[in-house]
Structures are given as structure tokens and as C-alpha cells.
KEKE-3310 file (N, C-alpha, C; in steps of 0.2 Angstrom, whole numbers, plus 5000, padded with zeros to 4 digits):
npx = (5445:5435:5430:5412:5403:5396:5383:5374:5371:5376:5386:5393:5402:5414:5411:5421:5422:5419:5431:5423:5420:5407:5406:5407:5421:5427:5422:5415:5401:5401:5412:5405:5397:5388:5393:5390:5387:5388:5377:5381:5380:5391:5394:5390:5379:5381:5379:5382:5394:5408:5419:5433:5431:5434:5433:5434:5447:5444:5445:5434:5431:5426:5430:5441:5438:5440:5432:5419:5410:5414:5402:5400:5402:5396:5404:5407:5422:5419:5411:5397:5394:5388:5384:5386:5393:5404:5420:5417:5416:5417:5425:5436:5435:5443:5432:5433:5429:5434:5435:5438:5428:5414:5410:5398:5392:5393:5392:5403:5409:5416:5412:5399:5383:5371)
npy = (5208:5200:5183:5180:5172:5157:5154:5144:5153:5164:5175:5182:5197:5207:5223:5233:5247:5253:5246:5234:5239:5246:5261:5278:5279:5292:5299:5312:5319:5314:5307:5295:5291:5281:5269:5273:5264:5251:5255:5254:5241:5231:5223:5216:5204:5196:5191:5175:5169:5178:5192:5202:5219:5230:5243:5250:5244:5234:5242:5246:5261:5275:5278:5291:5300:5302:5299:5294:5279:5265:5266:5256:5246:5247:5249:5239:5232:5220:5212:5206:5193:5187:5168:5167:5175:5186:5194:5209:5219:5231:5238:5230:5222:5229:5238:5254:5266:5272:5287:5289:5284:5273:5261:5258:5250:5236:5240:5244:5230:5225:5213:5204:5201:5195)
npz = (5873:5885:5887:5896:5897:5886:5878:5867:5856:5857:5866:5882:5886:5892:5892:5881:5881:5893:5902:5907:5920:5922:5920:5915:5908:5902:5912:5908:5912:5926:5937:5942:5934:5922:5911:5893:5886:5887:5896:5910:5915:5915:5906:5888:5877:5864:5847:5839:5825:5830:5826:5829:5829:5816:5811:5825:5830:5838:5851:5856:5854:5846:5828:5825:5838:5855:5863:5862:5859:5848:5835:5829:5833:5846:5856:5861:5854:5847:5832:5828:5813:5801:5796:5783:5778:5768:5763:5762:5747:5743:5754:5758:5768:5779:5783:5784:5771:5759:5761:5773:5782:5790:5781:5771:5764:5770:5781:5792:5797:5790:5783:5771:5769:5760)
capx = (5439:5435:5422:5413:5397:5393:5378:5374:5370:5378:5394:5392:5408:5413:5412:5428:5423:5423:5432:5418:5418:5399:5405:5410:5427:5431:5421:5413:5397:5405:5416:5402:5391:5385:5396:5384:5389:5387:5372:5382:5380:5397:5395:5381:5378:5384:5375:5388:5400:5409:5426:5434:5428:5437:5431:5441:5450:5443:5445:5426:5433:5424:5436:5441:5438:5444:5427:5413:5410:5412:5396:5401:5400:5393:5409:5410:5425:5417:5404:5393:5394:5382:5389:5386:5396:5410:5422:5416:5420:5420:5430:5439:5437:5444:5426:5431:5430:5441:5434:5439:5421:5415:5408:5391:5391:5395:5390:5409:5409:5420:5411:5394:5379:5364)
capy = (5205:5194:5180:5178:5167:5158:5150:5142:5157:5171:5175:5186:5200:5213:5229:5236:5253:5256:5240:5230:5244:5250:5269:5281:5279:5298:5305:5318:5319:5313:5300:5290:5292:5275:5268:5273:5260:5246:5256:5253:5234:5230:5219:5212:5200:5197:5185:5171:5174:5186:5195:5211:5226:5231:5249:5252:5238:5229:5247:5249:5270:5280:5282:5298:5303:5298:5299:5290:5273:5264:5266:5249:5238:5249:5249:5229:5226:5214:5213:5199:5191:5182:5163:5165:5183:5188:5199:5216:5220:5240:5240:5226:5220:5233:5245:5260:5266:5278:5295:5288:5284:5270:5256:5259:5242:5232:5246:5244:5225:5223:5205:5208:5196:5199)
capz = (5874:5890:5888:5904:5897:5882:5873:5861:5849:5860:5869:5885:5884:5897:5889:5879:5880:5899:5902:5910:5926:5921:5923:5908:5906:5903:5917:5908:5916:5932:5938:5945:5929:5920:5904:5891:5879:5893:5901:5918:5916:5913:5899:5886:5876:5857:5846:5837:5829:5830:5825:5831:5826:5810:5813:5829:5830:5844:5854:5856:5854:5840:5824:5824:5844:5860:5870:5859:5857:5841:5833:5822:5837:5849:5861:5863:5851:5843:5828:5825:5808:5796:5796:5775:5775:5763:5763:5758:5742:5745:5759:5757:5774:5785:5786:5783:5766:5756:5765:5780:5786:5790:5775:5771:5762:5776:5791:5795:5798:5784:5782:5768:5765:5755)
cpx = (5439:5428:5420:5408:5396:5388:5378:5374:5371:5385:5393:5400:5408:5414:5418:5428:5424:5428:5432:5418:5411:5400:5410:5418:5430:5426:5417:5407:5398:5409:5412:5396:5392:5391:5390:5385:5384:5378:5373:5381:5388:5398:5388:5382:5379:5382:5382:5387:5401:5417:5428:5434:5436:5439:5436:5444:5449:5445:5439:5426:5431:5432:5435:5442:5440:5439:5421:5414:5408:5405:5393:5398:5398:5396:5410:5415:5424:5412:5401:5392:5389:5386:5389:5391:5404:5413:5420:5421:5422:5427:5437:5443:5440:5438:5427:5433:5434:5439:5434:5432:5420:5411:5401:5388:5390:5395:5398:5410:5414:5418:5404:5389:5372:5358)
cpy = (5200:5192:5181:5174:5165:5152:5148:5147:5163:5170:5184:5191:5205:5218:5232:5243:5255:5250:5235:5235:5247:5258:5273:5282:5285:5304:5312:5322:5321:5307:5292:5288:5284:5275:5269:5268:5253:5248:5256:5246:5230:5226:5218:5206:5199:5191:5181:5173:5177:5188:5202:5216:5230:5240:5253:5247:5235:5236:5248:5257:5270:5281:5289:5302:5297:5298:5297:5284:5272:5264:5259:5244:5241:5250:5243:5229:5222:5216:5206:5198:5186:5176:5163:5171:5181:5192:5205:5218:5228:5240:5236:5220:5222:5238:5250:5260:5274:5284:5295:5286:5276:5263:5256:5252:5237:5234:5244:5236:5222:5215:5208:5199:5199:5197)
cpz = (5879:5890:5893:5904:5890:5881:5869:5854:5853:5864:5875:5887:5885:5891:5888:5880:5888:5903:5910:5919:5927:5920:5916:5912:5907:5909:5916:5911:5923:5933:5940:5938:5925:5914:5900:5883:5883:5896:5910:5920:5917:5908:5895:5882:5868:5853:5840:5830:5828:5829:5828:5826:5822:5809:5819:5832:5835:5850:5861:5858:5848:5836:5823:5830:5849:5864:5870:5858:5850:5839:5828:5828:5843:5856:5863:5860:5846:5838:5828:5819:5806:5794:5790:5772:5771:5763:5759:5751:5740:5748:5760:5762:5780:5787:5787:5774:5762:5758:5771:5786:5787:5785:5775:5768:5766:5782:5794:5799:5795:5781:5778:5767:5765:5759)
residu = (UNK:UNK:UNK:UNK:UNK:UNK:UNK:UNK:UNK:UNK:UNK:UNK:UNK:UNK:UNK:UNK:UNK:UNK:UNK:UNK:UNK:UNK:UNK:UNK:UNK:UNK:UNK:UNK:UNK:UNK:UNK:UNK:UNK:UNK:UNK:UNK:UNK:UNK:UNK:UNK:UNK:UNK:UNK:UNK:UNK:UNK:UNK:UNK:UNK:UNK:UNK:UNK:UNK:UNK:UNK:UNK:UNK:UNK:UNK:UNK:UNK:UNK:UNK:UNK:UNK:UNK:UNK:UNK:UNK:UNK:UNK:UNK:UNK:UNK:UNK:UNK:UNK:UNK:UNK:UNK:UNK:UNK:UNK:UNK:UNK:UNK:UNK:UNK:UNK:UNK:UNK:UNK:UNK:UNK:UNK:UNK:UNK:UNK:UNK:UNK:UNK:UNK:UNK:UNK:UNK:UNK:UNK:UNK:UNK:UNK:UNK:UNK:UNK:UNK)
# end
């Protein structure tokens, strides 16, 4: 994850999924085609704080496949946390839960508040 801006209550952070290029990564469309995690921005914006996505480890790659973006953190990498959050008690802080999916409790964040 590369800062490149941050705020007070955000952190601006190239895109992990196409890594910050704007363009799908695997080409299937075509080679010029938009990152669709990014939208072809090359990066967005992420509200504080934030921890690396537990889901696919700070990847921003769908678990399970080599050609989607995590769905947890939406191909950033990162998630943003609740400054009051706790360690999920399901999952027990890694986000996925025993059928290999990802934590319905804590939406794959592995961090929980009510």
C-alpha cells in the first residue's frame, strides 16, 4: 500500500488491485481496459484508520480467484475500522470463517462494533 495523500479523516492510496496503473490488471476485456476496482483512477480514498485487509491479506485479489478484486476491501488492501472496534469474536480477527468464506460478522474486516 503506497500513501500518496492524507487528511485528517482519510488516507488517499494507489490502488492494490491494478497497482495504481488505472487498467485491469489481467487484460481480459483488453489490455487498455479501465481497473474496475480503481474505475481507472489509479487510486481512492479510504476513510481512517485502517488496517490490511485480513481477507486477502492486503492483496486487493478476491479469496479464492486470481482475477477479482477482494470484495472486503474492494481491491485497496486495506479496510477502514471503527476507532471503538474489537476483535471479532467469530472469526477471531482473520475474516474468514470456518467454510472458508468470508465473516458475516465483521463483513471480513476481522475488527467488530456494534
Amino acid at each position: 500500500m503506497k500513501i500518496l495523500e492524507e487528511k485528517e479523516d482519510k488516507i488517499l492510496i494507489d490502488c492494490t488491485f491494478c497497482k495504481g496503473k488505472g487498467l485491469d490488471p489481467f487484460g481480459i476485456m483488453s489490455y487498455l481496459s479501465k481497473c474496475y476496482a480503481c474505475n481507472g483512477e489509479k487510486n481512492k480514498w479510504v476513510k481512517k484508520p485502517i488496517k490490511k485487509c485480513p481477507c486477502c491479506k492486503g492483496t486487493g485479489v478476491s479469496l479464492g480467484t486470481s482475477r477479482n478484486y477482494c470484495i472486503v476491501c474492494h481491491g485497496m488492501g486495506v479496510v477502514a475500522i471503527s476507532e471503538n472496534a474489537i476483535v471479532c469474536p467469530k472469526c477471531k480477527g482473520v475474516g474468514i470463517d470456518a467454510s472458508k468464506c468470508y465473516c458475516m460478522k465483521c463483513k471480513g474486516t476481522g475488527m467488530y462494533s456494534d
